[in-house]
DSSP file (Angstrom, degrees, kcal/mol; ACC not computed):
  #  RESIDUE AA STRUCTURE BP1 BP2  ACC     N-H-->O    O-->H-N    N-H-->O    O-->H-N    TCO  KAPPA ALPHA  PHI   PSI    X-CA   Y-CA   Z-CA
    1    1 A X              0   0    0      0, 0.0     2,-0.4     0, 0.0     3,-0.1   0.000 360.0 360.0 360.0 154.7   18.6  -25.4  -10.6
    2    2 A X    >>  -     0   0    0      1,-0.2     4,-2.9     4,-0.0     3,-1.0  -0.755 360.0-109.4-116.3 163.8   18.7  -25.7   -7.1
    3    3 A X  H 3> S+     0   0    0     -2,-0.4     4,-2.2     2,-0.2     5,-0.3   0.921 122.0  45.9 -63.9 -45.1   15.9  -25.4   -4.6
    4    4 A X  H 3> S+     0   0    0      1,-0.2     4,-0.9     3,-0.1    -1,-0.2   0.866 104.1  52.8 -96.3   8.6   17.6  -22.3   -3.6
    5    5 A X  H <4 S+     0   0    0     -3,-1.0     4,-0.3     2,-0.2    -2,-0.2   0.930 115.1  45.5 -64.8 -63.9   18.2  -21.0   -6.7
    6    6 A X  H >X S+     0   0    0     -4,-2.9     3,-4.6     1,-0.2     4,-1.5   0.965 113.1  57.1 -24.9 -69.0   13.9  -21.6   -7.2
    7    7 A X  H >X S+     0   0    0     -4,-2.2     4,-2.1     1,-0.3     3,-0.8   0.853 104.2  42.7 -34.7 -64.9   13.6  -20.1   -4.1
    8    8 A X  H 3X S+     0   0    0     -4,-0.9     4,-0.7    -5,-0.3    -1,-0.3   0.472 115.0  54.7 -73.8 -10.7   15.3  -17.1   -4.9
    9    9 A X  H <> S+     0   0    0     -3,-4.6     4,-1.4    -4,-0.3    -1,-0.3   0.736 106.8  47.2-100.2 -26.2   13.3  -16.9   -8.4
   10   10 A X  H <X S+     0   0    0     -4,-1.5     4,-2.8    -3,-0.8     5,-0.3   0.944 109.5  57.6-109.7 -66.0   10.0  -17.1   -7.0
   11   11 A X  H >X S+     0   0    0     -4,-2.1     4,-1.1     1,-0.3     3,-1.0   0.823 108.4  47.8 -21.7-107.1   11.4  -14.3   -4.4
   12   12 A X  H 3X S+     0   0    0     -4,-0.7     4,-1.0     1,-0.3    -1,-0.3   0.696 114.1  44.7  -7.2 -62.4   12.1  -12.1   -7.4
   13   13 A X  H 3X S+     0   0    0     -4,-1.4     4,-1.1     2,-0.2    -1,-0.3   0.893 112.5  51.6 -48.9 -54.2    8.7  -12.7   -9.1
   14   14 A X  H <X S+     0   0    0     -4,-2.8     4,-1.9    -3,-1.0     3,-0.5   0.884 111.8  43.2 -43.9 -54.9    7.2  -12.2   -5.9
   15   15 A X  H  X S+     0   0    0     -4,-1.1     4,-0.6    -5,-0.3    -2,-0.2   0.481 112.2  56.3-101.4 -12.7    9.1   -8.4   -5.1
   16   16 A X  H  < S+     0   0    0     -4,-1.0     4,-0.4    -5,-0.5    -1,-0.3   0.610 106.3  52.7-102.5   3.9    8.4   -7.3   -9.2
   17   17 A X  H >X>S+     0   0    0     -4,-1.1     3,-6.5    -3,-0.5     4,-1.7   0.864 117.5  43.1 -62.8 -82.5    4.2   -8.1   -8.3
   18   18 A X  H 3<5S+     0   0    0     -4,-1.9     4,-0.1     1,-0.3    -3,-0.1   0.603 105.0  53.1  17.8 -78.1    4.9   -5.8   -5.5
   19   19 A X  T 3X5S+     0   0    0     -4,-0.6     4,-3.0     2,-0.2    -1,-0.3   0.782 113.3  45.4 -61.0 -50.2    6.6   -3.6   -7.0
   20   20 A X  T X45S+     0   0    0     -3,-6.5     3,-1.4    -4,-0.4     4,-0.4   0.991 111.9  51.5 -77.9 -51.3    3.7   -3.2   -9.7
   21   21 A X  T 3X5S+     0   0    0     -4,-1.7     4,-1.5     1,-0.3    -1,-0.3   0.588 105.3  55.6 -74.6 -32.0    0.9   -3.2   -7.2
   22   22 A X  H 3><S+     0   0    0     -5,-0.5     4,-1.7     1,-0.2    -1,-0.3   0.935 107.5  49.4 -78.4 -44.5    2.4   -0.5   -5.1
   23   23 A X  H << S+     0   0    0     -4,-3.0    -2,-0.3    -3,-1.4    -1,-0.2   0.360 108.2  50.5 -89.5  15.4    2.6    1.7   -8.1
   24   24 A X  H  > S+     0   0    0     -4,-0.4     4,-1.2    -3,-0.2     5,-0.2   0.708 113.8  53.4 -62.6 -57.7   -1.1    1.1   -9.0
   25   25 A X  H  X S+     0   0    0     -4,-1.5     4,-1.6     2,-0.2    -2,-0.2   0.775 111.8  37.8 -49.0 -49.9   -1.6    2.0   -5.4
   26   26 A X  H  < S+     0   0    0     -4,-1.7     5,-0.4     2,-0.2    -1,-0.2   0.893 110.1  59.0 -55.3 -62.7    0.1    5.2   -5.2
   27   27 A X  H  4 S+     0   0    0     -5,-0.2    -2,-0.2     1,-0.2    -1,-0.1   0.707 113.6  41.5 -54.4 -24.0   -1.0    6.2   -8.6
   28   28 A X  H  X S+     0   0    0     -4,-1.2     4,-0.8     2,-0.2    -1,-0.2   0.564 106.9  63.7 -66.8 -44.5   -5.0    5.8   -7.1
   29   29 A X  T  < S+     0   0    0     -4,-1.6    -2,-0.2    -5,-0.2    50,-0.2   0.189 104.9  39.8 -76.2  17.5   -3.9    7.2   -4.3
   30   30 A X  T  > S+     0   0    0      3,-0.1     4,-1.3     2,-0.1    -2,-0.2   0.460 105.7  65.8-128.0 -27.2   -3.0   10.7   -6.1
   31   31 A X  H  > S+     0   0    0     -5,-0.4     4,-3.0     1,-0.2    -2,-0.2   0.929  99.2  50.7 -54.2 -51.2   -5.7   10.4   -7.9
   32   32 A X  H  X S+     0   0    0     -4,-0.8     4,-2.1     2,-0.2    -1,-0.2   0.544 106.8  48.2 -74.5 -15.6   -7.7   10.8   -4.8
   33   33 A X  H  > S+     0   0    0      2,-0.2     4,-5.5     3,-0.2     5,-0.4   0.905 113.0  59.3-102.0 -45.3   -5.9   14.2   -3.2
   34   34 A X  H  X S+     0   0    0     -4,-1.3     4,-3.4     2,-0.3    -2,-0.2   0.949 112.5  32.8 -13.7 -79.3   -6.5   15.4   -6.8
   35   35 A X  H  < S+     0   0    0     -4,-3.0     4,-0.5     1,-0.3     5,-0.3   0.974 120.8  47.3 -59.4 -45.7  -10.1   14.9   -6.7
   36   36 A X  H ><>S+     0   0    0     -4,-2.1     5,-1.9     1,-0.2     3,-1.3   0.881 110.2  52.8 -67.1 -16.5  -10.5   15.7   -3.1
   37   37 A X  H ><5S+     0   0    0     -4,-5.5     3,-2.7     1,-0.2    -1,-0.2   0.995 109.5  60.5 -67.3 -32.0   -8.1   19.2   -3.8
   38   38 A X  T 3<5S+     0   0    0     -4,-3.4    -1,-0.2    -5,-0.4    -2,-0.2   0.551 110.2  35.9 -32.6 -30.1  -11.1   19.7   -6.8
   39   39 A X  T < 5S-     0   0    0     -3,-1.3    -1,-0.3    -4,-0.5    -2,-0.2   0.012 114.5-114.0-141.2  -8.4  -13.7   19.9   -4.4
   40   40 A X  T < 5 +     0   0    0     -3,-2.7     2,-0.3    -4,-0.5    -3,-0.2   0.955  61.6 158.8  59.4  39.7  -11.8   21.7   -1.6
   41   41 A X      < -     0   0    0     -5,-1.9    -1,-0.2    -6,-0.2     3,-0.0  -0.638  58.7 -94.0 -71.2 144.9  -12.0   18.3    0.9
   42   42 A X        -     0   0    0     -2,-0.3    -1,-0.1     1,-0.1    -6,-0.1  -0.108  35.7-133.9 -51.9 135.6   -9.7   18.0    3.5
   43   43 A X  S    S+     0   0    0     -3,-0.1    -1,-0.1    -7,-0.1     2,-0.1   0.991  86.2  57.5 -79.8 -44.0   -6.6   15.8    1.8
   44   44 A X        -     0   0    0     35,-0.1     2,-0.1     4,-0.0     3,-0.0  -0.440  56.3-178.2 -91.1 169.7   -6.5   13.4    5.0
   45   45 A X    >>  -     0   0    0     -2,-0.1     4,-5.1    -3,-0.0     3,-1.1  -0.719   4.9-172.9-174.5  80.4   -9.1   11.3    6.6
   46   46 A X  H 3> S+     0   0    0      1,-0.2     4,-1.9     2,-0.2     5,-0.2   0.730  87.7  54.7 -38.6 -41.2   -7.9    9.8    9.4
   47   47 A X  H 3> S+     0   0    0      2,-0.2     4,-1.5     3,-0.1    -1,-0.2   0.773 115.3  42.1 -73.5 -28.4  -11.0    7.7    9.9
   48   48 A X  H <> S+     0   0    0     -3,-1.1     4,-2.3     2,-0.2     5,-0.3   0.922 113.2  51.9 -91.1 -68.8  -10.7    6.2    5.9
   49   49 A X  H >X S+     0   0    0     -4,-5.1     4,-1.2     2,-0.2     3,-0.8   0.844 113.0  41.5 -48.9 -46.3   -7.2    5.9    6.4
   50   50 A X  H >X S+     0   0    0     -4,-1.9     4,-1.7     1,-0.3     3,-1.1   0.961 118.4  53.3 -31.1 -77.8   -8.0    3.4   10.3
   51   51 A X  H 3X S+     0   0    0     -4,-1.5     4,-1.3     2,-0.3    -1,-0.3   0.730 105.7  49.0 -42.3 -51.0  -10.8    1.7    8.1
   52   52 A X  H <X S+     0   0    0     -4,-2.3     4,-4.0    -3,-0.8    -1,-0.2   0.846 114.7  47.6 -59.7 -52.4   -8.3    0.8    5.1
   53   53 A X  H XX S+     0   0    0     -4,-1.2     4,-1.5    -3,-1.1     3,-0.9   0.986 110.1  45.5 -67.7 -73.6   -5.9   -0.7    7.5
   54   54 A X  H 3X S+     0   0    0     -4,-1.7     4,-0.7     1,-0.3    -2,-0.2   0.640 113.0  56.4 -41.7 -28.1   -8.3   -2.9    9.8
   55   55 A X  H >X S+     0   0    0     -4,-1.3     4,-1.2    -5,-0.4     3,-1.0   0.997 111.3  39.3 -65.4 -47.0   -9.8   -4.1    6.7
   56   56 A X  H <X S+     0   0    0     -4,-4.0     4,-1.3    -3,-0.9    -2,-0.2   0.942 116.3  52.0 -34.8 -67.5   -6.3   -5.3    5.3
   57   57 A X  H 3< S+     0   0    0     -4,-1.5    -1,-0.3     1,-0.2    -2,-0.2   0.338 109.8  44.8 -51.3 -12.8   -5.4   -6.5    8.5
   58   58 A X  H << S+     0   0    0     -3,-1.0    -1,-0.2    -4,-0.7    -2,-0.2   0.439 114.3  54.2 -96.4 -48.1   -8.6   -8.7    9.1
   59   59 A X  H  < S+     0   0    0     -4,-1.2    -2,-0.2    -5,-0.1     2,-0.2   0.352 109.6  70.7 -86.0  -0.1   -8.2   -9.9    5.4
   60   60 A X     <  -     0   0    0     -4,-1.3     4,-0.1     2,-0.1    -3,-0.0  -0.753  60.7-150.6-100.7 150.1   -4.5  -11.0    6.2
   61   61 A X        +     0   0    0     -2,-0.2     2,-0.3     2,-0.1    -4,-0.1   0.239  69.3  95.3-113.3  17.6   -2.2  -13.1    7.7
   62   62 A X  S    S-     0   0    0      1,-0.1    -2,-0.1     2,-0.0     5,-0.1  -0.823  85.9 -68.5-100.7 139.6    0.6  -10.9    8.2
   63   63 A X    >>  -     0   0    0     -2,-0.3     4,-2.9     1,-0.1     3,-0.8   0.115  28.5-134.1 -61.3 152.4    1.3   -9.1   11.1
   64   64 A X  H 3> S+     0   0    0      1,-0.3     4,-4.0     2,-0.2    -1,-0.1   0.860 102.2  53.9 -50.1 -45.2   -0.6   -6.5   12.3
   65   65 A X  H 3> S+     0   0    0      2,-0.2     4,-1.0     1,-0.2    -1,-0.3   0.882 109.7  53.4 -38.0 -57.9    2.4   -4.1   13.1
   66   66 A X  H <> S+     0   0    0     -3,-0.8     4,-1.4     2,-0.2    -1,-0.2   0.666 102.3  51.8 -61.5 -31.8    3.5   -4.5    9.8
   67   67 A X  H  X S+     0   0    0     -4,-2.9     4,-1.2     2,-0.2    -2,-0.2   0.965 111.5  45.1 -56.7 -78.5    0.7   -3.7    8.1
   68   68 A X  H  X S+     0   0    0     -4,-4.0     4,-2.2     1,-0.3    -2,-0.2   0.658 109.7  60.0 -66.3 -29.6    0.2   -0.5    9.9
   69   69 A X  H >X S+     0   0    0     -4,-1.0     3,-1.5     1,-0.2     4,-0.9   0.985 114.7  36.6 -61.0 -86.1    4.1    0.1    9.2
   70   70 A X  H 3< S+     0   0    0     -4,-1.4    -2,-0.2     1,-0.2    -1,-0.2   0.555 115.9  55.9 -32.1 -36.8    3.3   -0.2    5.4
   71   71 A X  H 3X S+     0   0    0     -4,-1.2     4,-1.8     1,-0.2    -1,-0.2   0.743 102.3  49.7 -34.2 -65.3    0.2    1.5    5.5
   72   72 A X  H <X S+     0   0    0     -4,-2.2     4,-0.9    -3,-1.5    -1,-0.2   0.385 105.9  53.9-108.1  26.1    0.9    4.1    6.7
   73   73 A X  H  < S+     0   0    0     -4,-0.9    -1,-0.2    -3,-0.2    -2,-0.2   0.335 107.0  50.8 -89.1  11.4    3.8    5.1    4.7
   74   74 A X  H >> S+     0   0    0     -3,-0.2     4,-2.7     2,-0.2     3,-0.5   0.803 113.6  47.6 -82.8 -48.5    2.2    4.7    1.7
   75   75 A X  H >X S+     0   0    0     -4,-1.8     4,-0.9     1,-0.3     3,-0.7   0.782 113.9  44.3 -37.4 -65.0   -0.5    7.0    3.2
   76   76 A X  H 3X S+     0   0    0     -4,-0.9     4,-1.3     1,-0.3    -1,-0.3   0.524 114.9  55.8-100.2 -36.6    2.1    9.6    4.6
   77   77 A X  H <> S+     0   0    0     -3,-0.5     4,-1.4     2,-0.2    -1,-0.3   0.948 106.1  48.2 -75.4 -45.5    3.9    9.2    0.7
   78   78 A X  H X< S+     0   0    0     -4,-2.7     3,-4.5    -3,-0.7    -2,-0.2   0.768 120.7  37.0 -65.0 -85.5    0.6   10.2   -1.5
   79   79 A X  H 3< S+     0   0    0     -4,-0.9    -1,-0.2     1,-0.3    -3,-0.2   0.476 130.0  29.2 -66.7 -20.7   -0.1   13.1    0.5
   80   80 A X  H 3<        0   0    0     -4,-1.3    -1,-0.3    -5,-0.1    -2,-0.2   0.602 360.0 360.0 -98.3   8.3    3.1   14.2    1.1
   81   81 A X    <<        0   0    0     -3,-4.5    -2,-0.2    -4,-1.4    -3,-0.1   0.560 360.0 360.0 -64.9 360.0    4.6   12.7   -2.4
């Protein structure tokens, strides 16, 4: 096997973690406009969502931009999903 053959497996491995982790994430994050419709809360929370992001982003070494890119489509996906 060749180093970019590896390369390209580890890649793969890498994009089906991803993959799962996003749809843990999503699935938690419906969970949550559920309870809050239960309780007649507001579904967004601008300040939660800000807070989520700066943590990531502080706890990361990917750029910031991108974060926020990702972030906030997931956000913008539960609640409108």
């Amino acid at each position: 096997m060749t180093t970019l053959e590896k390369l390209r497996g580890e890649v793969d491995t890498i994009d089906d973690e991803i993959a799962s982790l996003l749809d843990k994430r999503l699935q938690v994050g419906k969970a949550i406009i559920d309870a809050k419709k239960s309780k007649n809360l507001p579904i967004e929370d601008l300040d939660r969502e800000k807070e989520i992001v700066s943590r990531v982003v502080k706890n990361s070494r990917v750029d910031e931009a991108l974060i926020n890119e990702i972030y906030f489509n997931i956000f913008d996906h539960v609640k409108n999903g």
